[in-house]
C-alpha positions, 0 to 999 in steps of 0.5 A, a space after each residue: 417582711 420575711 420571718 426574723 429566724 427565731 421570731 413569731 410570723 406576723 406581718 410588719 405594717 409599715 406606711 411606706 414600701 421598703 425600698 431597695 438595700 443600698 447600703 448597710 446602714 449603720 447606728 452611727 451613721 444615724 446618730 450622727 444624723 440625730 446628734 447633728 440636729 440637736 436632738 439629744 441636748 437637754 431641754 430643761 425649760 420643758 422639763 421644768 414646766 411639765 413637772 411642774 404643771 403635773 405636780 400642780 395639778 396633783 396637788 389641785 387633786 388633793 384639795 378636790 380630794 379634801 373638799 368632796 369629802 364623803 362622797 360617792 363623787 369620789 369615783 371621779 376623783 379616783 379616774 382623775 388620780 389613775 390619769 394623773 398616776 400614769 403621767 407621774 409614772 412617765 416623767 419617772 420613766 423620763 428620769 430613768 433615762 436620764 432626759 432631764 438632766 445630764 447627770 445621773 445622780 440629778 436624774 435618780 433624785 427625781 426618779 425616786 421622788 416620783 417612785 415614791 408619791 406613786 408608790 413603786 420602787 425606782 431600783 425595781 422599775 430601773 433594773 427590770 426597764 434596762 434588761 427590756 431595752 437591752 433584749 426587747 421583744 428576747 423570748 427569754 431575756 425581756 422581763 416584758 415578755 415574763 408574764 406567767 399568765 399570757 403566752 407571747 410566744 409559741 415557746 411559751 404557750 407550750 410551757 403553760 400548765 394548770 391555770 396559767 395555760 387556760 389564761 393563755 388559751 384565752 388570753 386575748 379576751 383576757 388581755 385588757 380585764 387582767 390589766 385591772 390587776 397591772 397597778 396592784 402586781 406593780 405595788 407588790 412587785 415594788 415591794 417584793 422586790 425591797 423586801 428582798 433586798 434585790 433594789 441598791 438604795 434599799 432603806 431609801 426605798 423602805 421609806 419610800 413606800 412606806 411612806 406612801 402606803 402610810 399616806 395613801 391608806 391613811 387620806 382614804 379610810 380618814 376621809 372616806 367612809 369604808 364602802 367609798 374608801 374601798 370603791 375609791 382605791 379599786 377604781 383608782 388602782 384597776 384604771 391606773 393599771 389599765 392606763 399603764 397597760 395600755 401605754 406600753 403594749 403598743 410599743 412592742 406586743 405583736 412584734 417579732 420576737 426572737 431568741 439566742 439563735 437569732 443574730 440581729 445588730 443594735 440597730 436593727 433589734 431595736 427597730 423591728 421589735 417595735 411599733 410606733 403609733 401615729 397621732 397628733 399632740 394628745 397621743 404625744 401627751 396620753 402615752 408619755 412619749 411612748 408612742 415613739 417606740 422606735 426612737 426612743 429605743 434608739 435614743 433612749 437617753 432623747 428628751 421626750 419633747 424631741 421625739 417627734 422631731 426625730 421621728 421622720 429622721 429616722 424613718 427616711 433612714 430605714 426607708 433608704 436602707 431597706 429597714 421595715 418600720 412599723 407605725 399605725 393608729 393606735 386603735 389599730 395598735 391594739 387590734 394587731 396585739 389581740 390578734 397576735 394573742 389570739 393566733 399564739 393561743 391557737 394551738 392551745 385551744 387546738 390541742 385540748 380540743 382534739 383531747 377531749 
């Protein structure tokens, strides 16, 4: 695929060869596809029984968190809750995009809900989630991409000083230890955020969040003693953080990004910023759906059950109209995002090099 203007220079994989431009190609032309097939009608009944079973195996969690007690077994407790935190996380991600109910106000219940037992704030996530969809992969207008301590772009490793620029020249080595730290900056983000007054509902949200710091410190330091108390939360915050981490670089980390000089249709930003990741049933339950970057960006309003379903309708069309879709395993997902980290840092290992 030749360079986007604007955009890093990298290599779109793709498991077919793009085949010659017949015609343009337009959204329309495959919503109509889509929306023929009944893919964006609602799909209570899944809803009803994913949450419900998620719900039900957290609530198992806090019996085997009561019952274990004092214990440094607690550790595995704390793995269970940092899968379990992650998957509450994507079915408040589902709610954002209004996939279980028609209505918004119906959606945003459950949305603050879940906010609240994993302790984020739903007006944060909403706000910053809706600027990426709109700019994914904006040097400048992707919240994604605005992360002081990594470089995506060549852009924005030439504007890294002090310590940030030394975590940008290793960035790629750095990249999986920082998202230790992804679930405490989503806490504090949430609240910084609230405290601010920068969220709509915002004494919903104080209650919110007070209320799971009160519970959540309170279960703890009243159970645990304090060296497991303090094992538990670093083991359960740094591996949510990972999981999270690890969710949603795939989708869009090693794409191309682009800026204003760039002009791309809805259509086609939304398909070459963004990578699927192939894999069976577990891949489909591990990354909440995500691993369907590409729909889900063209649909985002889609049922997460009917991704997959979706997924070769869209595909067959990029492919008819000369549209390079990218999709690989998900090991390899990550390896393109580290070598993408590694060759925008070059230039900073480079020019400190030749200084000294």
């Amino acid at each position: 695929m030749p360079t986007l203007p604007g955009a890093v220079s990298i290599r779109i994989q793709t498991d077919a060869h793009a085949t010659p431009v017949r015609n343009e190609g337009t959204y329309a032309d495959l919503s109509r596809v889509v929306r023929g097939a009944g893919l964006l009608d609602r799909r209570y009944g899944y809803y009803a029984a994913k949450i419900g079973l998620t719900l039900l195996v957290f609530a198992g969690g806090c019996v085997a968190f009561v019952v274990v007690g004092d214990s440094w077994w607690q550790l595995g407790i704390a793995v269970f809750f940092a899968v379990l935190f992650a998957q509450l996380a994507f079915l408040g991600h589902d709610a954002g995009h209004k996939q279980i109910f028609r209505s918004r106000r119906a959606n945003d219940l459950v949305g603050y809900a879940l906010g609240g037992v994993i302790g984020l704030s739903y007006g944060w996530w909403m706000d910053k989630h809706t600027r990426h969809h709109a700019n994914p992969n904006h040097e400048d207008d992707d919240p994604d991409l605005d992360i002081p301590m990594l470089a995506f772009t060549r852009g924005q490793s030439r504007n890294r000083r002090g310590f940030f620029r030394w975590t940008a020249q290793h960035q790629a080595g750095l990249f999986f230890p920082l998202l230790l730290l992804e679930g405490l900056s989503l806490h504090w983000s949430s609240i910084e955020a609230v405290w601010r007054g920068e969220v709509g509902a915002r004494r919903r949200e104080v209650a919110l969040l007070f209320a799971h710091i009160a519970v959540y410190l309170t279960a703890v330091f009243v159970v645990l003693s304090p060296p497991v108390a303090f094992a538990f939360i670093a083991v359960h915050q740094g591996l949510w953080g990972v999981y999270m981490g690890c969710s949603f670089a795939p989708g869009h980390k090693g794409m191309p990004t682009y800026t204003e000089k760039t002009k791309l249709g809805f259509l086609r930003r939304q398909v070459l910023t963004s990578r699927n990741v192939r894999g069976g049933p577990w891949v489909d339950v591990a990354l909440g759906g995500l691993n369907y970057q590409i729909e889900h960006h063209l649909f985002p309003s889609m049922p997460r059950i009917n991704l997959r379903r979706a997924q070769p309708l869209v595909h067959e069309f990029c492919v008819d109209h000369g549209i390079d879709y990218a999709q690989c395993g998900l090991l390899r997902s990550y390896r393109y995002v580290l070598a993408h980290l590694h060759e925008i840092s070059t230039p900073l290992r480079a020019n400190d090099a030749n200084l000294r």
